[in-house]
C-alpha positions in Angstrom: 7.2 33.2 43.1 8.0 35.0 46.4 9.0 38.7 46.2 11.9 37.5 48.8 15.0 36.6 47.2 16.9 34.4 49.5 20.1 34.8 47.1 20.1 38.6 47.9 18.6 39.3 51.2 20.8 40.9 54.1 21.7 39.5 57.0 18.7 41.1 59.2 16.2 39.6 56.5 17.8 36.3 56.9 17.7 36.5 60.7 14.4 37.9 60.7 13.0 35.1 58.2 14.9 32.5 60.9 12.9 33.3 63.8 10.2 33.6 62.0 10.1 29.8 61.7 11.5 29.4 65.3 15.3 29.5 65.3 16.8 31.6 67.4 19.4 33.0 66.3 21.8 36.5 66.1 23.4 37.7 63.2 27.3 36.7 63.8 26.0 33.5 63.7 24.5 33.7 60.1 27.3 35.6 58.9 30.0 32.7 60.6 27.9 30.1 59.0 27.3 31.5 55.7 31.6 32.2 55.6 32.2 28.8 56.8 29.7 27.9 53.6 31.9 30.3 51.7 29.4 32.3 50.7 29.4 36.0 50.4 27.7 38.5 48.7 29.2 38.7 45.0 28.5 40.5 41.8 28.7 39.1 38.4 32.0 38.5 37.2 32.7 39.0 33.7 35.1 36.1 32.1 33.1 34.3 29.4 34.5 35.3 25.7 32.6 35.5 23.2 33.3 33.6 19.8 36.7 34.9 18.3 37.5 34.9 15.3 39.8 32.6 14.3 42.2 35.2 11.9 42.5 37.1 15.4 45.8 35.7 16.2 47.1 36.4 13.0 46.3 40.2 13.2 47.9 40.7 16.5 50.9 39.1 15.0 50.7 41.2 11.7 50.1 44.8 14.2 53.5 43.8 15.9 55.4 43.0 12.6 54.6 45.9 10.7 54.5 48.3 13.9 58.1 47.0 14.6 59.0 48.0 11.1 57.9 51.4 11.3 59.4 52.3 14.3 63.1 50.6 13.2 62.1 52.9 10.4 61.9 55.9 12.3 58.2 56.5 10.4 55.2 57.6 13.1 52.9 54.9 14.5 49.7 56.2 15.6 47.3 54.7 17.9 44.2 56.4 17.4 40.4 56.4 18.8 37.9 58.2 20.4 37.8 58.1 24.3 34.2 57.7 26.1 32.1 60.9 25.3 31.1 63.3 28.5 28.6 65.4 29.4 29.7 68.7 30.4 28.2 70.2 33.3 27.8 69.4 36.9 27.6 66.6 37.1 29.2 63.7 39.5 32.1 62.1 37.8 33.1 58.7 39.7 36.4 58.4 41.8 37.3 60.3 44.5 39.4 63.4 46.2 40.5 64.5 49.3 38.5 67.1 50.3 36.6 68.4 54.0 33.4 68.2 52.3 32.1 66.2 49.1 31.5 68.4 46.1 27.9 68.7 45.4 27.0 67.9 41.7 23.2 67.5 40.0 21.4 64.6 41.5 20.8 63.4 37.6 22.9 63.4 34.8 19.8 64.4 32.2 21.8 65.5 29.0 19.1 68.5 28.9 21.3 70.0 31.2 24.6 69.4 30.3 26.7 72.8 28.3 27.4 70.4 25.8 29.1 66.8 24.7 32.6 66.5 24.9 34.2 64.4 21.8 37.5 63.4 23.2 39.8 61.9 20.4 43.0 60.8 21.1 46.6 60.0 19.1 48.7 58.5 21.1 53.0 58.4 19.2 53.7 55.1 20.0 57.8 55.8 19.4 58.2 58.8 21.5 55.4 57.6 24.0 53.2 60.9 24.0 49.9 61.9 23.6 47.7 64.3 21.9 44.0 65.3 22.5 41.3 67.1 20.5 38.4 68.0 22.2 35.3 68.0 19.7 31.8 68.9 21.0 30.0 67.9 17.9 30.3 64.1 16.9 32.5 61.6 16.0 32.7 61.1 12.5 35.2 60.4 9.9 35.9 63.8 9.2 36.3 64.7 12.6 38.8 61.7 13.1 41.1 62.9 10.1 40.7 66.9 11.5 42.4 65.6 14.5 45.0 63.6 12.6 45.8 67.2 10.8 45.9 69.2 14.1 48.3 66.6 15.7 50.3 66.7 12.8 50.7 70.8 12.9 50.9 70.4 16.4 53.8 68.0 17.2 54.1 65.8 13.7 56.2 67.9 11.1 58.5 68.9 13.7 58.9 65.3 14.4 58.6 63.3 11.3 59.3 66.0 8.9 60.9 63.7 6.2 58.5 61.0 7.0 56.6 59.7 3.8 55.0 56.7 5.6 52.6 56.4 8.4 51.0 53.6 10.2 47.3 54.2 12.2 46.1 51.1 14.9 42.6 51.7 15.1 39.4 49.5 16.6 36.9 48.5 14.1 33.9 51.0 14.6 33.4 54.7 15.1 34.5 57.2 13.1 37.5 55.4 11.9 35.9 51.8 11.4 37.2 49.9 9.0 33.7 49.4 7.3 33.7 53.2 7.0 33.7 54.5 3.6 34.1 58.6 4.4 37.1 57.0 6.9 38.9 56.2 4.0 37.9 59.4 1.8 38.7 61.8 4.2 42.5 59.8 4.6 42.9 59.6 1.0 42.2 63.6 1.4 44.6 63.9 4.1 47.5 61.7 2.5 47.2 64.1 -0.9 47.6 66.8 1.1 50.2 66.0 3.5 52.0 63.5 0.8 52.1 60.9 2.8 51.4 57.0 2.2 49.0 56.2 4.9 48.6 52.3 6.7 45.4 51.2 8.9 45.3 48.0 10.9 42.5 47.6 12.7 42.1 45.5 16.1 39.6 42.4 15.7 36.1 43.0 17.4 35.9 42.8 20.9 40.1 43.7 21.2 39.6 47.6 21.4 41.4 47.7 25.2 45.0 45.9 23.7 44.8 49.3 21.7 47.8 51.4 22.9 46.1 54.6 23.4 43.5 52.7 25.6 45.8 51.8 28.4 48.6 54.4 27.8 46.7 57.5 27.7 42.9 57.4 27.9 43.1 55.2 31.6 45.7 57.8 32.6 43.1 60.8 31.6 40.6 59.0 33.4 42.5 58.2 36.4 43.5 62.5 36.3 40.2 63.9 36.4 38.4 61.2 38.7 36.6 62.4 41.2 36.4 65.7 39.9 32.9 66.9 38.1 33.7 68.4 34.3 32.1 71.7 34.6 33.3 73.1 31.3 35.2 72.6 28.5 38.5 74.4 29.3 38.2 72.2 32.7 38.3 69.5 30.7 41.8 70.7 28.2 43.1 71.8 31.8 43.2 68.0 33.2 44.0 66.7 30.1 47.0 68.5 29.6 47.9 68.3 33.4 47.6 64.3 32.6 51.5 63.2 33.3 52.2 59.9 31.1 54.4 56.9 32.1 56.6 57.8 29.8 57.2 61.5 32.1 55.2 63.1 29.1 52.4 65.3 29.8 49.4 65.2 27.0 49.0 67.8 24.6 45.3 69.0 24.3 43.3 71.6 22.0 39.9 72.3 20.9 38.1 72.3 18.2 34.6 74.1 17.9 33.6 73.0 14.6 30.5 71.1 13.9 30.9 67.7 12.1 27.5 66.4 11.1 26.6 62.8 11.1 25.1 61.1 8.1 27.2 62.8 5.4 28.1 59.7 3.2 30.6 59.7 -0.3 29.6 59.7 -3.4 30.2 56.9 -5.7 32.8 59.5 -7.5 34.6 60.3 -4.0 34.7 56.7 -3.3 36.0 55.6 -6.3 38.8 57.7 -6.1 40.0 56.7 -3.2 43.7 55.2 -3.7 43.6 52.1 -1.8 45.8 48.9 -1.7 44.3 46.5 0.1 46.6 43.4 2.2 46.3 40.1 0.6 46.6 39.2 4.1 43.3 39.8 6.2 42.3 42.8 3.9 39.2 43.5 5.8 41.8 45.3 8.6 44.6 46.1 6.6 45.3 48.5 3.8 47.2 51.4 2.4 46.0 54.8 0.8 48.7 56.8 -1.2 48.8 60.1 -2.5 47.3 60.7 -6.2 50.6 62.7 -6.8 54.1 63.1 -5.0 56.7 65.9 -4.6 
């Protein structure tokens, strides 16, 4: 095959290929005739699904039902997951500012020379529209999910919801909180002893992560903050997320936590065994309930 890609080339290649063979002719006239054509330079446009499931429909509807119920409740609903991980350092961070002069970042993002890996994982209160943000910098993992679930709930929760016995988490269907995770579910059954509480996951279907509330209501907002702007360091990164202003008015909450979380660390059979789980008779493989082993 020929290196020259005709479905590709610019508009000098096509002119020079043109008169090559004898046609003379300037470039408005390739570009009028390739418009009148409608043809244009285009990129791949992403529009084919892939093969749903067919209980898909019935989750969606079963998220709305029981979210409605929590909130006529008054009980917290908690859109949780963990926002795209960033290397620290810097390095050129897409968007753009105003500025007399473009910042000059590294002309590679090699992780080698990054300060470190940011973990953001976010908890976005679906009643009171506000969000909350812990910054790891080790990985995400269960335990690391639930640690942020705790500092939200010292944070901004038993202020909130401090007669609250029931809580409801939408979360996607990998990572740290996947619904296939076993330490997920013995680090919550650790968290709802503690706190009391009786604690509800529904997970979004594969391949529905973006209809995920903190997706669209915080983490696009975070994103849209800090565009344009390298993340040099880790309190540059707390300082745009907490200067993030919601549509709600809010502005996002943000701390850090330094702790290491390693990756790998699975239950024992004991641990997992003892987990307090009720699991839906309706699509249990993204819908269950972990109580406490003992109440007040």
């Amino acid at each position: 095959m020929a290196t020259l890609r005709w479905t590709h080339a610019s508009l000098r290649t096509l002119v020079g290929e043109l008169r090559r063979k004898g046609i003379r002719v300037g470039r408005s006239t390739v570009q009028r005739l390739l418009r009148a054509r409608r043809y244009s330079l285009r990129v791949n446009q992403k529009c084919i699904g892939g093969p749903h499931s067919p209980e898909r429909d019935a989750q969606f509807r079963r998220i709305h039902a029981w979210q409605r119920h929590f909130l006529h409740a008054g009980w917290p609903v908690l859109s949780i997951d963990t926002k795209k991980k960033e290397p620290v350092g810097l390095f050129k961070n897409v968007g753009r500012t105003y500025r007399r002069h473009p910042r000059r970042v590294r002309d590679h993002d090699f992780r080698r020379d990054a300060d470190g890996l940011a973990v953001p994982y976010g908890i976005y209160d679906v009643g009171r529209r506000s969000g909350f943000v812990v910054l790891g910098r080790s990985h995400d993992t269960a335990a690391f999910a639930v640690a942020a679930l705790r500092a939200w709930w010292r944070a901004q929760g038993r202020r909130r919801y401090q007669h609250a016995r029931r809580w409801l988490l939408l979360a996607d269907c990998g990572g740290g909180n996947g619904s296939r995770n076993a330490a997920w579910k013995v680090q919550l059954q650790r968290l709802a002893d503690d706190l009391r509480v009786t604690i509800t996951v529904l997970h979004y279907p594969a391949g529905a992560s973006k209809w995920n509330p903190v997706e669209h209501r915080l983490f696009s907002r975070i994103s849209e903050n800090w565009a344009g702007r390298p993340l040099i360091s880790f309190p540059t990164m707390l300082q745009y997320i907490r200067g993030t202003r919601m549509a709600s008015g809010r502005r996002c909450s943000a701390v850090m936590d330094p702790r290491h979380y390693p990756k790998g660390v699975k239950p024992t059979k004991g641990q997992r065994a003892a987990v307090k789980i009720y699991e839906h008779t309706t699509l249990p493989k993204w819908g269950y309930t972990i109580g406490p082993h003992h109440r007040n």
